[in-house]
N, C-alpha and C positions, 0 to 999 in steps of 0.2 A: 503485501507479501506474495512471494511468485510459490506456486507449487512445482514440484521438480519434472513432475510423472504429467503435468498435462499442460495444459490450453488444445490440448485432443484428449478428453473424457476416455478414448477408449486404453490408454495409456496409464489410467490410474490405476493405482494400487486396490486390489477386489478389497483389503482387511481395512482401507482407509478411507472414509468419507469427507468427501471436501463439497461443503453444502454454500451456495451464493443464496441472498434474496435483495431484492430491492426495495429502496426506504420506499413511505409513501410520497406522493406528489409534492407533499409541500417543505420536506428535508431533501428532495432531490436534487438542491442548487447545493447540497451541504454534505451529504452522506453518498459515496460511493455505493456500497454496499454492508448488509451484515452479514458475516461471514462463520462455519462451523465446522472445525476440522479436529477429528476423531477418530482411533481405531475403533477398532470390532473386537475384541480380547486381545491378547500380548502378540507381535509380532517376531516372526522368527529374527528379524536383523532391525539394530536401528532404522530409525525413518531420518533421512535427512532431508531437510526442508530448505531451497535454495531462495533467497529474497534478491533480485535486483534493487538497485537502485532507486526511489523512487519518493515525492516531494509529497505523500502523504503522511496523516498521524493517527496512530489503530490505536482503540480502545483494546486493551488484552484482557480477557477476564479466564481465567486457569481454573478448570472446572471438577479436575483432581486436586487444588489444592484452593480452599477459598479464601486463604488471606492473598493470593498471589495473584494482583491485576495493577493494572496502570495504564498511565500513558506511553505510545513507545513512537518510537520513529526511526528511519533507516540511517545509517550513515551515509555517503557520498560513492560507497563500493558496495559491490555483490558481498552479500554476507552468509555464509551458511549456518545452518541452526540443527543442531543434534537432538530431535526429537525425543529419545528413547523409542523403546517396545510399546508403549499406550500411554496416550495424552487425550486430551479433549478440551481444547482452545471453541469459546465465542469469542468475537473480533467485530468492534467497529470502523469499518474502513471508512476514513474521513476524504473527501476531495484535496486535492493538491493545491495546498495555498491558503486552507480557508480556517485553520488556526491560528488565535492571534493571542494565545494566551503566551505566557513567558517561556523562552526556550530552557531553561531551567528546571521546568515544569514536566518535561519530557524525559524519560528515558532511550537510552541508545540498543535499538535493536529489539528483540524478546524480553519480557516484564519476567524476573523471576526473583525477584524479592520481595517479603509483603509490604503492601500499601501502605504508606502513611501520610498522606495528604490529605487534603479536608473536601474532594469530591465525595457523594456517595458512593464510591467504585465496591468499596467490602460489601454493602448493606443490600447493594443489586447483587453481585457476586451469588449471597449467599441466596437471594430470592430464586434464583436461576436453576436453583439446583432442585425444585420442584415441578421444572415445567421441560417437554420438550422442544426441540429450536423451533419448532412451527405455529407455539404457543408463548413464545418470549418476545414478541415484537413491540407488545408495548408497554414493558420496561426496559427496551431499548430505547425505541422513540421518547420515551419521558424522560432517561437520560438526555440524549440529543438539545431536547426544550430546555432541559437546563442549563447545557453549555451555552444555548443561546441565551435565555436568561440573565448567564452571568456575563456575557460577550467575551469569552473563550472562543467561540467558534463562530464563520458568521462567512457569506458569501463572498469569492473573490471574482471578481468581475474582468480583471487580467486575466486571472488562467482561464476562466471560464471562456472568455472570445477566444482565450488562443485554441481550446479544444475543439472548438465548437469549427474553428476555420483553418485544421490541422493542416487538409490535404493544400490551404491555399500559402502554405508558409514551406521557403525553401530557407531561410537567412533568416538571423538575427534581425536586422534590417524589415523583412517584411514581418518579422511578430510584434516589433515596435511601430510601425504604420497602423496592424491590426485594430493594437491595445490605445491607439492614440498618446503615446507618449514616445516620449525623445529617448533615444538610446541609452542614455546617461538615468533618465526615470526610469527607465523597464530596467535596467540591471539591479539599483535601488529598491524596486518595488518586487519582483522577484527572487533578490536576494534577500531577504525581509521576510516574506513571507512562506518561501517553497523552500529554502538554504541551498539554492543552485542559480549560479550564473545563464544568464540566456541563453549561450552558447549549450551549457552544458546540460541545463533543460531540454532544447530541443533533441539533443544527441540522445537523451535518454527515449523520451516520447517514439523517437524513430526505431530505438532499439526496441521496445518493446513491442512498437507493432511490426516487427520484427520477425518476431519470434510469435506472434499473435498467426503468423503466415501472408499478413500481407507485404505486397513488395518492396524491395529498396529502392526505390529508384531516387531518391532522395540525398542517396549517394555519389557522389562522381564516380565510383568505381569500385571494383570487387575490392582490392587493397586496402581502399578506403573505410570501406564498412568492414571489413574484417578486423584492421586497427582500432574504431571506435568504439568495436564490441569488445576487441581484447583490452581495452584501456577501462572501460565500465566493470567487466568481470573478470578480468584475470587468465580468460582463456579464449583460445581462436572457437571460431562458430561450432567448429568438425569438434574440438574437445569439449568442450559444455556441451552438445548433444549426446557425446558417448558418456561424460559421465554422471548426467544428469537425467538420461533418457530422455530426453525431449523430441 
């Protein structure tokens, strides 16, 4: 999930905390990050929450209400998400690719119906609500172990080369050289696993380091990347910055 107000901290919201940590070393082929986002008492205006695009799968756990966590994942377009006045989301941000459990199994977007699947998600859920996030790490990680346990979750060795050798990829072409498969496999095995065509992978990854501040050059031209941003979210760069604050 994208936050609206930063990728520049100074930009955040003073009433809203948006807390990163990183797994330990040996979930770091598997877990992006865990994630904690929170008001401080009621806010005067909703919070809107902007999500690009993107080929991960978040644990949601809703900290104001404990029957309401799952699995989620984004759709294919920018989505926005109406926060209310005070919320308080834990999130496990999973790597891009490296769920292999059924697509079925997922929910589309924000988790906001209770659970009823046969993960521990309630039984964590409701542990959590005793400890603060700098003291829940390891019933997150014991989660984690279990998705691997059950081979729900498990490293992908695709995406993983292709992050790893982002700046050496201009083409679909050179991500499938990378990953050692034929065009025809990488669309297959990307599509399978991320639910985005190469093409449309790459366009995202670019977009986001984008907007992360680093350069486009990756683009053949202003027109260009202004197109593939407004094709990803619905808006030219100049509008998603004004009304996103970014």
């Amino acid at each position: 999930m994208y936050n609206p107000k930063g990728n520049g901290k100074e930009k955040s919201v003073r009433e809203v905390a948006f807390t990163e940590v990183e797994p330990p070393a040996h979930l770091q082929g598997i877990v992006h990050r865990f994630l904690e986002l929170n008001t401080h008492g009621d806010l005067p205006e909703d919070y809107r929450f902007h999500a690009l695009p993107d080929a991960c799968t978040y644990v949601v756990f809703d900290q104001l209400n404990r029957d309401i966590t799952g699995l989620a994942r984004l759709r294919a377009q920018s989505e926005e998400f109406n926060l209310g006045k005070s919320f308080h989301f834990i999130n496990i941000r999973f790597l891009p690719g490296v769920w292999q459990g059924a697509p079925e199994q997922l929910a589309q977007g924000m988790v906001n119906l209770p659970y009823a699947g046969d993960l521990p998600l309630l039984e964590i859920n409701r542990k959590l609500a005793a400890r603060k996030f700098g003291d829940i790490q390891d019933l997150l990680v014991g989660l984690v172990e279990h998705l691997i346990d059950q081979k729900l979750v498990a490293p992908n060795p695709v995406t993983e080369r292709i992050f790893q050798h982002l700046d050496d990829i201009l083409t679909v072409g050179d991500m499938a050289e990378l990953s050692n498969l034929s065009p025809r496999q990488l669309q297959r095995t990307l599509k399978k696993t991320t639910g985005f065509a190469p093409h449309d992978l790459l366009k995202i990854l670019r977009l986001q380091q984008s907007l992360n501040g680093n350069d486009t050059w990756s683009y053949a031209d202003q027109s260009h990347f202004i197109h593939s941003f407004r094709k990803a979210t619905g808006y030219t760069p100049g509008k998603y910055a004004r009304k996103f604050d970014v």
